[in-house]
PDBQT receptor file of N, H, CA, C and O in Angstrom, charges set to zero:
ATOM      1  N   UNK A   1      77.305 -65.225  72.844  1.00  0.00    +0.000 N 
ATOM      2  CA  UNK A   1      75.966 -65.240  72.250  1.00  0.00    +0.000 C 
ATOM      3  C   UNK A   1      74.887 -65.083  73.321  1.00  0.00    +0.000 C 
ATOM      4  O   UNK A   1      73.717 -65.045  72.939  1.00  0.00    +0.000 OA
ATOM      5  N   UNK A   2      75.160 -64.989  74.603  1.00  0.00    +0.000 N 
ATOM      6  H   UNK A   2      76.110 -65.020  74.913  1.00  0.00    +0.000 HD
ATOM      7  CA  UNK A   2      74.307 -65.137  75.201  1.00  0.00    +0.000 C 
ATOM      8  C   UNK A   2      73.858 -63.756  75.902  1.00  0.00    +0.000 C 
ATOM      9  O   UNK A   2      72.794 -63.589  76.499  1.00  0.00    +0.000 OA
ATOM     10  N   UNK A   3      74.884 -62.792  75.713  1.00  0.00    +0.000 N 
ATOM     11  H   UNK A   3      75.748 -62.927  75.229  1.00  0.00    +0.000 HD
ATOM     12  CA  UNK A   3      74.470 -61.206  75.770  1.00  0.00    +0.000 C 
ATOM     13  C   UNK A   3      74.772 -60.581  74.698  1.00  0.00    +0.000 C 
ATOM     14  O   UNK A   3      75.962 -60.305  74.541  1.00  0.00    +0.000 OA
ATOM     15  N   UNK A   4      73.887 -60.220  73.758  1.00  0.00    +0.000 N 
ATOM     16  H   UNK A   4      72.921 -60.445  73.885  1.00  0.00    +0.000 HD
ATOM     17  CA  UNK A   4      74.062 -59.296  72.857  1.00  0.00    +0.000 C 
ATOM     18  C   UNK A   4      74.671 -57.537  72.886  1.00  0.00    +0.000 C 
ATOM     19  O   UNK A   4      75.084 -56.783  72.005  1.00  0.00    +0.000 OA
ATOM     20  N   UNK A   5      74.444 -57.391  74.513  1.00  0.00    +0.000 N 
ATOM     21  H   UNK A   5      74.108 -58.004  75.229  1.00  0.00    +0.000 HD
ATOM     22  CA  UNK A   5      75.413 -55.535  74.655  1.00  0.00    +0.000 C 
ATOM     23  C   UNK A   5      76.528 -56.082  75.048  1.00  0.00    +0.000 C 
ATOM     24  O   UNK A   5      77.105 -55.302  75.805  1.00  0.00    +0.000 OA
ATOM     25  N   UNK A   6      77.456 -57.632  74.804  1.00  0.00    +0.000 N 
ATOM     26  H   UNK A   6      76.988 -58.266  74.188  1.00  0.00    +0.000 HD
ATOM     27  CA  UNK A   6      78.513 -57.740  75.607  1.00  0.00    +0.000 C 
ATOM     28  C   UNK A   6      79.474 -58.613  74.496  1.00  0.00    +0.000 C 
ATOM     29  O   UNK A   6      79.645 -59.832  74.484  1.00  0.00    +0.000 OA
ATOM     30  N   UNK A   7      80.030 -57.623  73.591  1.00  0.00    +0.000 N 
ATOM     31  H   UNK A   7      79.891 -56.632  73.600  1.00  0.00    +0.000 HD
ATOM     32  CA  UNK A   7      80.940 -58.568  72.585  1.00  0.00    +0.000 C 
ATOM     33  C   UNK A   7      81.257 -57.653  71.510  1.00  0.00    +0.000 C 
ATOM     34  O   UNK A   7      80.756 -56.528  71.478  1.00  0.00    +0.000 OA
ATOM     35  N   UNK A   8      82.093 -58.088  70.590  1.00  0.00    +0.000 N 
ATOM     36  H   UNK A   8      82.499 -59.001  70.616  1.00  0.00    +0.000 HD
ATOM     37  CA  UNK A   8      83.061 -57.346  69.335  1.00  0.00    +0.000 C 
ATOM     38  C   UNK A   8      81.527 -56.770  68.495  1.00  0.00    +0.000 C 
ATOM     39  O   UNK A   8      81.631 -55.795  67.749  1.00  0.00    +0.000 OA
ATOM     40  N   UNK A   9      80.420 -57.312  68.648  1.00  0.00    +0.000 N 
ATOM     41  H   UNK A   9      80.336 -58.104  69.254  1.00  0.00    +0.000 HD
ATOM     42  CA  UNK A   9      79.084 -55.913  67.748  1.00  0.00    +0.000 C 
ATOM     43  C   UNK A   9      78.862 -54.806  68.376  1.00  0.00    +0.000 C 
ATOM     44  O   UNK A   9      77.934 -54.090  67.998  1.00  0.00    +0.000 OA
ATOM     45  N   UNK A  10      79.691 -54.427  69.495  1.00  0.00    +0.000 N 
ATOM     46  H   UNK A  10      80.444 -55.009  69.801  1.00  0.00    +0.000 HD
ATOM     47  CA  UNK A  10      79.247 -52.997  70.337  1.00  0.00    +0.000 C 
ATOM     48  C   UNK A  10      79.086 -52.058  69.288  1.00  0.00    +0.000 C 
ATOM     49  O   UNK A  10      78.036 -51.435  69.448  1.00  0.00    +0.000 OA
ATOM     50  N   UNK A  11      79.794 -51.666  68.147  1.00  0.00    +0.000 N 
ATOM     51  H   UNK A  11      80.647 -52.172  68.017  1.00  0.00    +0.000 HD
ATOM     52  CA  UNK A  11      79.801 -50.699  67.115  1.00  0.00    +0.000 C 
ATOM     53  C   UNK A  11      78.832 -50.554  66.828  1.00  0.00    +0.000 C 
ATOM     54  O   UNK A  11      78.175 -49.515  66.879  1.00  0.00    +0.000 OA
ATOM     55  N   UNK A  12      78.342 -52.237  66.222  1.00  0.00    +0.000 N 
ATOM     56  H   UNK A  12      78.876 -53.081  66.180  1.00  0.00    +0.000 HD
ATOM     57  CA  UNK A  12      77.104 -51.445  65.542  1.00  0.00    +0.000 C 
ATOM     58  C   UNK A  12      75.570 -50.751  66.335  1.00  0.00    +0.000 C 
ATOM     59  O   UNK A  12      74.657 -50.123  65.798  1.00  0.00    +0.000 OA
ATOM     60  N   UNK A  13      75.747 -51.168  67.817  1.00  0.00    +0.000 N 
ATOM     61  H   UNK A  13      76.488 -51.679  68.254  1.00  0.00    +0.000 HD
ATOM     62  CA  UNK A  13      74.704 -50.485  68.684  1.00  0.00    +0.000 C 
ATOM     63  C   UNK A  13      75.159 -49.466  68.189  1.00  0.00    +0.000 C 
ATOM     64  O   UNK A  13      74.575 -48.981  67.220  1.00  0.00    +0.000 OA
ATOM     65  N   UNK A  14      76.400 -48.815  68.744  1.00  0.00    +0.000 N 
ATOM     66  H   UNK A  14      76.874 -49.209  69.531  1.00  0.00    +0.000 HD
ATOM     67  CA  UNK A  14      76.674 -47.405  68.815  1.00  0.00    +0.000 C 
ATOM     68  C   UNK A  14      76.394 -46.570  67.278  1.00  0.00    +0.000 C 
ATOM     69  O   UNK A  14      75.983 -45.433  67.507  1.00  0.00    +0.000 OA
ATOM     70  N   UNK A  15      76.488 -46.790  66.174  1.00  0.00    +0.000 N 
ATOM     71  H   UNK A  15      76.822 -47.714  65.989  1.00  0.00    +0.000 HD
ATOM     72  CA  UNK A  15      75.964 -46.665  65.153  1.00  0.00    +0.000 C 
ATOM     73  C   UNK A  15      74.695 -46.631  64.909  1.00  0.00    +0.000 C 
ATOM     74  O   UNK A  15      74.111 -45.714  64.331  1.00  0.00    +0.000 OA
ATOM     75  N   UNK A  16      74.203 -47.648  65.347  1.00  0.00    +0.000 N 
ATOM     76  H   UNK A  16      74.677 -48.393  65.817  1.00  0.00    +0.000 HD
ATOM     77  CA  UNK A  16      72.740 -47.419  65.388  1.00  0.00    +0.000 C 
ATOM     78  C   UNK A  16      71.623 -46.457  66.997  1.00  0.00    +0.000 C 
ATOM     79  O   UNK A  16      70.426 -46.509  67.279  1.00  0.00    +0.000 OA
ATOM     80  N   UNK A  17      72.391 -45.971  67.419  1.00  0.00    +0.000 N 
ATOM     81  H   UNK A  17      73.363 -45.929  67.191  1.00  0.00    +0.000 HD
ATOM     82  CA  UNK A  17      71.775 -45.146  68.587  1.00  0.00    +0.000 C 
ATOM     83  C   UNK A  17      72.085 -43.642  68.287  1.00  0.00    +0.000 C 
ATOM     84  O   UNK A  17      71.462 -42.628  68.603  1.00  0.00    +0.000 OA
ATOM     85  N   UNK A  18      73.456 -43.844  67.446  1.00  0.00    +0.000 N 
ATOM     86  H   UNK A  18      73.962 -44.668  67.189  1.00  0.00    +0.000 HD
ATOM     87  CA  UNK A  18      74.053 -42.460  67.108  1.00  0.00    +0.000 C 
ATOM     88  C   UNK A  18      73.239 -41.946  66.148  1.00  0.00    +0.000 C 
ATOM     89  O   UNK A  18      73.251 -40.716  66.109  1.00  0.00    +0.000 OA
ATOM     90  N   UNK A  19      72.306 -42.673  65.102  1.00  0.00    +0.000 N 
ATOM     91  H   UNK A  19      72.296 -43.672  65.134  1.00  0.00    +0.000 HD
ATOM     92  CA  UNK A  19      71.577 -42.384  63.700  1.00  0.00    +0.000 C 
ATOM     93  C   UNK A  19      70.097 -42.505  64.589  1.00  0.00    +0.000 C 
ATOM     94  O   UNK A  19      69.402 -41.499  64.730  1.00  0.00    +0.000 OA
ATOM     95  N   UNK A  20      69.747 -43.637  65.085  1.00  0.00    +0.000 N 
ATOM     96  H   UNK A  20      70.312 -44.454  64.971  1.00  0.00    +0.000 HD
ATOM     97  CA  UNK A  20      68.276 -42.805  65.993  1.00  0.00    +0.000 C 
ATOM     98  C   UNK A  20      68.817 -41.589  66.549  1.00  0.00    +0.000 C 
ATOM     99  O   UNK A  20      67.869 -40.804  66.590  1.00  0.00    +0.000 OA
ATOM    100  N   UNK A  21      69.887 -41.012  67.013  1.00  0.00    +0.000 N 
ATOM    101  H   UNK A  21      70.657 -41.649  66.980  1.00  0.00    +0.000 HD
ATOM    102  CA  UNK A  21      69.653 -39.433  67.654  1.00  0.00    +0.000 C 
ATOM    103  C   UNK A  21      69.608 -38.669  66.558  1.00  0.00    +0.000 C 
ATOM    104  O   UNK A  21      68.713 -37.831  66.671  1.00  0.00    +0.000 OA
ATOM    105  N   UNK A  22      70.114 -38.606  65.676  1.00  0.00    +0.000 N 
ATOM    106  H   UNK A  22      70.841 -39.286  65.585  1.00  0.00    +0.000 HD
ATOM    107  CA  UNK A  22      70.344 -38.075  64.005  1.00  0.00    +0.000 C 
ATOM    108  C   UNK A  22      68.633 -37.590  63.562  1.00  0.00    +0.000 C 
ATOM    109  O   UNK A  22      68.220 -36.475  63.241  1.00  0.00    +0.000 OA
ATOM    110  N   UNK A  23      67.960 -38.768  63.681  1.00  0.00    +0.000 N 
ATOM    111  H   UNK A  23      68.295 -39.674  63.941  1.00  0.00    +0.000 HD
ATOM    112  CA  UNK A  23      66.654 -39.162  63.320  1.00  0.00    +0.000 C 
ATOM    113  C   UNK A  23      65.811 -37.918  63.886  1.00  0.00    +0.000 C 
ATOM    114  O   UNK A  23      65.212 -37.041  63.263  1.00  0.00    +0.000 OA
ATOM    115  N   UNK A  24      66.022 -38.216  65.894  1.00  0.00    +0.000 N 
ATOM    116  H   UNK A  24      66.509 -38.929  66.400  1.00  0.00    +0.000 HD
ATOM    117  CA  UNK A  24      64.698 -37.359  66.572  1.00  0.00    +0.000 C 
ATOM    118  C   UNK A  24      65.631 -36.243  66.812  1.00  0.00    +0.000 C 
ATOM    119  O   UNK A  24      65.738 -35.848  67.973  1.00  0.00    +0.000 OA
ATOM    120  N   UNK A  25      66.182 -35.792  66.071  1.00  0.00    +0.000 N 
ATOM    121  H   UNK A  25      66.096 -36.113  65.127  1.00  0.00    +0.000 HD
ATOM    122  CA  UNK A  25      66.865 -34.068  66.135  1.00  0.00    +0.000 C 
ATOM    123  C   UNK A  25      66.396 -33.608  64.789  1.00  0.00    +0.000 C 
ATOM    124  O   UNK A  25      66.277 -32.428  64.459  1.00  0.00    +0.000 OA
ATOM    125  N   UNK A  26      66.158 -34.584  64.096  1.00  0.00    +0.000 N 
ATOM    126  H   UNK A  26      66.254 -35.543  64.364  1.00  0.00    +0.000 HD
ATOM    127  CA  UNK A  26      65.507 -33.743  62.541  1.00  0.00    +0.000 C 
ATOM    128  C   UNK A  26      63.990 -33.474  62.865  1.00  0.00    +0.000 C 
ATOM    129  O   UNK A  26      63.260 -32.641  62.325  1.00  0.00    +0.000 OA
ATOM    130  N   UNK A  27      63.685 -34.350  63.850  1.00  0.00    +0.000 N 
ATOM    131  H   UNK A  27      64.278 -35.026  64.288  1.00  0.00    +0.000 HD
ATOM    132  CA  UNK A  27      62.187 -35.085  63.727  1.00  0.00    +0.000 C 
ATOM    133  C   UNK A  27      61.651 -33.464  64.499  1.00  0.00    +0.000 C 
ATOM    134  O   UNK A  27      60.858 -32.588  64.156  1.00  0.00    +0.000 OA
ATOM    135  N   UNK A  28      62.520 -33.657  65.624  1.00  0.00    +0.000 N 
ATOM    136  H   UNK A  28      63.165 -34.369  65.903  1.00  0.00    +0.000 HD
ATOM    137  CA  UNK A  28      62.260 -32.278  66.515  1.00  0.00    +0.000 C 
ATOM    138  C   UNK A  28      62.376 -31.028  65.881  1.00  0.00    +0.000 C 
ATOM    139  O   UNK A  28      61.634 -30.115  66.241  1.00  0.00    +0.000 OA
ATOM    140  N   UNK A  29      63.230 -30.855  64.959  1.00  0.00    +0.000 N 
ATOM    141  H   UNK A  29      63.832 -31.597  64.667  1.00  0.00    +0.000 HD
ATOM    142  CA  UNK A  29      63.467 -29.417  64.114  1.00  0.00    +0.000 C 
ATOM    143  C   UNK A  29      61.636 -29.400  63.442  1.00  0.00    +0.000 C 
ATOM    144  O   UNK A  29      60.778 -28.584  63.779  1.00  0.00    +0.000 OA
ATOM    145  N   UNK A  30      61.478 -30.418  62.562  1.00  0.00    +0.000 N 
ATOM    146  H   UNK A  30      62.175 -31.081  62.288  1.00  0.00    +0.000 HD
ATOM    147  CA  UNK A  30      60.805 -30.539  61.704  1.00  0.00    +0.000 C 
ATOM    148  C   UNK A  30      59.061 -30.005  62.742  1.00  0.00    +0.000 C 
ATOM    149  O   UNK A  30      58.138 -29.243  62.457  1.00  0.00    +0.000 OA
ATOM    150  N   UNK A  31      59.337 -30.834  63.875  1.00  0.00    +0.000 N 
ATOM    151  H   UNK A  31      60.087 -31.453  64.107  1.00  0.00    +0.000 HD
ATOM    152  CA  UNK A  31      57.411 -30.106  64.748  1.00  0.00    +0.000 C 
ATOM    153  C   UNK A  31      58.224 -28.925  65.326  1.00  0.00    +0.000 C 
ATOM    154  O   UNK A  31      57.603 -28.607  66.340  1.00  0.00    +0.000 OA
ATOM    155  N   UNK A  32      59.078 -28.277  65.224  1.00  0.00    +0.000 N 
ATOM    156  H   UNK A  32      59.583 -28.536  64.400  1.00  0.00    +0.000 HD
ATOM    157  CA  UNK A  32      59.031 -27.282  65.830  1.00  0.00    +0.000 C 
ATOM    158  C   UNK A  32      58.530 -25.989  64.784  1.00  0.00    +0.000 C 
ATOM    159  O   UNK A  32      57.860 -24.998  65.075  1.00  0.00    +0.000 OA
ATOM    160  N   UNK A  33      58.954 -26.281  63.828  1.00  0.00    +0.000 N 
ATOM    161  H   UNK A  33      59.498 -27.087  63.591  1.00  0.00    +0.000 HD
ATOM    162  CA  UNK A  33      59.378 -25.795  62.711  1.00  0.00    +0.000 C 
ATOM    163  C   UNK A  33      57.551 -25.430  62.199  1.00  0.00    +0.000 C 
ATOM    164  O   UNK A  33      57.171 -24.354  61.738  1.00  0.00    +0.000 OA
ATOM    165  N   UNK A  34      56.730 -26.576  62.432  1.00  0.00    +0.000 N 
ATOM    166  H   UNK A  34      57.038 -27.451  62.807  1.00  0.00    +0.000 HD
ATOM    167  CA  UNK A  34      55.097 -26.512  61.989  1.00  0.00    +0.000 C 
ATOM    168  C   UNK A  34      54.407 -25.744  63.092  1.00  0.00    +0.000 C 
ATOM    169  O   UNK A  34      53.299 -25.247  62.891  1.00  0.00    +0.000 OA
ATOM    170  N   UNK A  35      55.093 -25.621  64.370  1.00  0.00    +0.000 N 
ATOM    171  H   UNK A  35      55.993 -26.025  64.533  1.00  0.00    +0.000 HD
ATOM    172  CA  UNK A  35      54.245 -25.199  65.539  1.00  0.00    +0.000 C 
ATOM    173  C   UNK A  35      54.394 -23.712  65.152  1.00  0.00    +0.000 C 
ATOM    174  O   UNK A  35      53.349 -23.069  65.061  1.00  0.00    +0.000 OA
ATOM    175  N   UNK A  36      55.593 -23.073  64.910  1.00  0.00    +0.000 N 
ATOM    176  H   UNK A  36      56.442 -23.596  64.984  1.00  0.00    +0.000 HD
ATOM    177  CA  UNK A  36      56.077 -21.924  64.784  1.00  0.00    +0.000 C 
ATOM    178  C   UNK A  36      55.074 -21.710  63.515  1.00  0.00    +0.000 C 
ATOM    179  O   UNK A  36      54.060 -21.187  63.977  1.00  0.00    +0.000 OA
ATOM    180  N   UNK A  37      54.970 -21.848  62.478  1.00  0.00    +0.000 N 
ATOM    181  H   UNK A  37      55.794 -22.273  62.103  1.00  0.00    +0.000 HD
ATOM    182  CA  UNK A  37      54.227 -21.833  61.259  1.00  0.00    +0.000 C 
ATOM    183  C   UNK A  37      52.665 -21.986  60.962  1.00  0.00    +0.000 C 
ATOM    184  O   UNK A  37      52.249 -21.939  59.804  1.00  0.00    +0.000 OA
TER     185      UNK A  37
């Protein structure tokens, strides 16, 4: 309990870092997508 990046919840970081990249790859399509337009 006393480090949260150091124990059996590693998954769900990795789950949740894997879906923020998910996030700013749409986010990035999406201003690229208005600049072009």
């Amino acid at each position: 309990m006393l480090s949260p990046y150091h124990g059996d919840d590693g998954g769900l970081l990795d789950d949740r870092r894997v879906r923020y990249g998910l996030v700013a790859l749409v986010v990035l399509l999406i201003v690229l997508l208005m600049l072009l337009l």
